[in-house]
Backbone bond lengths (Angstrom), bond angles and torsions (degrees), N, CA, C in turn:
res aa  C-N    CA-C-N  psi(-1)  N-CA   C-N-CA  omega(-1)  CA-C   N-CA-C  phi
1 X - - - 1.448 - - 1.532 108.54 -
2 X 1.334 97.46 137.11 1.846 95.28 -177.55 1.226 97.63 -122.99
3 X 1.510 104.26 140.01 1.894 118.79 -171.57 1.699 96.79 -120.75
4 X 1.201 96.82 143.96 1.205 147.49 -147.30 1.833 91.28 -72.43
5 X 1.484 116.31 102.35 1.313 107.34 174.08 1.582 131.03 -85.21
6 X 1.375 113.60 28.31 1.975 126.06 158.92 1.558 92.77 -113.79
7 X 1.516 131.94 -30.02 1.611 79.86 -168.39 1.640 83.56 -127.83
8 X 0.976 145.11 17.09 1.108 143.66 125.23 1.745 97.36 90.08
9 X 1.636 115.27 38.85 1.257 120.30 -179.76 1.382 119.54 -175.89
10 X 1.530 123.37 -16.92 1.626 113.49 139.82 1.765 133.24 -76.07
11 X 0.988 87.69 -174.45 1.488 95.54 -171.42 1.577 103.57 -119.60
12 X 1.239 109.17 145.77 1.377 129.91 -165.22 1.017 94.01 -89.12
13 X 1.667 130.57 135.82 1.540 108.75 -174.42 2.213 77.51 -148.25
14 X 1.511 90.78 151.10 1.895 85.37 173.99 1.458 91.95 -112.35
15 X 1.686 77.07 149.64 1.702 104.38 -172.86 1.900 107.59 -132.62
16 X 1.324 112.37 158.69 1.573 105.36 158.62 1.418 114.21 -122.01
17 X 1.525 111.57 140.97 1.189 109.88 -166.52 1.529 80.59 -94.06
18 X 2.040 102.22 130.57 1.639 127.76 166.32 1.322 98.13 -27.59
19 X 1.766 118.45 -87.74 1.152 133.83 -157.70 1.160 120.24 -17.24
20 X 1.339 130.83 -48.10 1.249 145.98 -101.33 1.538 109.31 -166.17
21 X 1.431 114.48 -32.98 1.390 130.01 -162.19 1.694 119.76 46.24
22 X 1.586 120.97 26.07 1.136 120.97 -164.85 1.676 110.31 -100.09
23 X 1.163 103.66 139.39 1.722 108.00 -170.31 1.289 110.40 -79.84
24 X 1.581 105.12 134.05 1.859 107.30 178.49 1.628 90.92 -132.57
25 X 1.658 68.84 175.73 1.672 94.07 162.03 1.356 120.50 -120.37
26 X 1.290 138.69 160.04 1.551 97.46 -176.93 2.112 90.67 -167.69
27 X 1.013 127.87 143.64 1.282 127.13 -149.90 2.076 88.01 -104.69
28 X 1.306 105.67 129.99 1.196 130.24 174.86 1.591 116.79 -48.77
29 X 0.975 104.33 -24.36 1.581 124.24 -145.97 1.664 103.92 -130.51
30 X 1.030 132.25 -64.70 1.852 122.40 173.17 1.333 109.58 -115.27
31 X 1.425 128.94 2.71 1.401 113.20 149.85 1.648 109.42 94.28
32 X 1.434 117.01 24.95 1.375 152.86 -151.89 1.339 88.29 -96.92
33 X 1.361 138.86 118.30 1.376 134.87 162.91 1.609 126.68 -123.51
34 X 1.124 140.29 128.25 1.103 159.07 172.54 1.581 136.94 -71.57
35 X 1.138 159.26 150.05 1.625 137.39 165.37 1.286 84.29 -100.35
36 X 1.344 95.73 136.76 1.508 123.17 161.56 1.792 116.60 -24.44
37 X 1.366 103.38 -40.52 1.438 97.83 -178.03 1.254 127.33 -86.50
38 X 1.633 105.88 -5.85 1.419 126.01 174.84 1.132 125.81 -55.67
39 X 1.656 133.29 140.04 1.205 116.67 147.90 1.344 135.83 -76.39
40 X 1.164 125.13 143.23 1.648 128.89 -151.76 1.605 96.90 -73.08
41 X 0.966 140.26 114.14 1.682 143.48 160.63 1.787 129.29 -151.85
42 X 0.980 108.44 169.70 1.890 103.37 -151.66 1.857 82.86 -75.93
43 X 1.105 121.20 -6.93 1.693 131.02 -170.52 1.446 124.10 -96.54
44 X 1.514 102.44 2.32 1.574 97.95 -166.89 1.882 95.43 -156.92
45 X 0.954 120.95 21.54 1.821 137.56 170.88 1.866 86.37 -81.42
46 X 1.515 75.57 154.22 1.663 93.51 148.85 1.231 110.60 -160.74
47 X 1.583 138.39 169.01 1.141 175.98 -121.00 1.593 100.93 -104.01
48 X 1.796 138.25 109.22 0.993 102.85 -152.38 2.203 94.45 -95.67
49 X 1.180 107.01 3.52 1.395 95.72 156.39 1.409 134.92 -54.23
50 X 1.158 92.70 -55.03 1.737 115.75 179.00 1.967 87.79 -60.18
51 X 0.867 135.56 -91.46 1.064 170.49 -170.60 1.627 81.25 -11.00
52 X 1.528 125.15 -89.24 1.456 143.16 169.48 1.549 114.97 -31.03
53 X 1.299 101.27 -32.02 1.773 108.59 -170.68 1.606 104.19 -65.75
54 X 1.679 116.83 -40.61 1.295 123.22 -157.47 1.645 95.71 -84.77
55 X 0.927 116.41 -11.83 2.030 128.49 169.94 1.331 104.79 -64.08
56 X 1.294 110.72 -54.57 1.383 137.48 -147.54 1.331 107.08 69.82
57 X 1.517 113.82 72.82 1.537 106.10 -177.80 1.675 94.83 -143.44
58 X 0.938 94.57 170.00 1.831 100.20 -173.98 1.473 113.10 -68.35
59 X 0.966 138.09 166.24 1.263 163.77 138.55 2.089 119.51 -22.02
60 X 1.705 98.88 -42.56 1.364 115.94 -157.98 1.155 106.11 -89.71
61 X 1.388 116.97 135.36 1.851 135.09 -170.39 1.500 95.66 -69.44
62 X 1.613 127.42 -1.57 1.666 127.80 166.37 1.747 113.04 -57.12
63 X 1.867 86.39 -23.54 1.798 101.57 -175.52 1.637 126.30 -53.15
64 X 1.489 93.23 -33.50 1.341 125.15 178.08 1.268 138.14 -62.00
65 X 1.585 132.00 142.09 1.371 108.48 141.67 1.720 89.13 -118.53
66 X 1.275 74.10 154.44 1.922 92.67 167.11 1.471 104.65 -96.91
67 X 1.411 116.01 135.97 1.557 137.50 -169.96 2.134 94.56 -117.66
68 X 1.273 83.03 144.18 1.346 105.22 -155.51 1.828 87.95 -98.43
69 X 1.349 119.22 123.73 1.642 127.49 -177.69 0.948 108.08 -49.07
């Protein structure tokens, strides 16, 4: 299990956003998201509003599927 290095208490879990079919990572807990190809660090997250906005996709974890490790 990999925890979430901004809030230092979710879990990093990978997901694909429907829309798009594009692979993330995305923190359980503050909503901290990653590209799949990223390395996970408190330096390279972003905001998953911002993040969804540039999709043009909503905000809501409905966006999602969660992918099983």
């Amino acid at each position: 299990m990999k925890i979430c290095p901004y809030c230092l208490q979710g879990e990093i879990l990978n997901a694909k956003i429907i829309k798009t079919n594009e692979i993330i990572q995305i923190c359980d807990e503050c909503d901290t998201v990653w590209k799949s190809s990223e390395i996970i660090s408190d330096k390279t997250g972003r905001a998953l509003d911002l993040f969804m906005k540039h999709r043009n996709c909503s905000c809501s974890w409905r966006e999602f599927e969660i992918l099983k490790s």
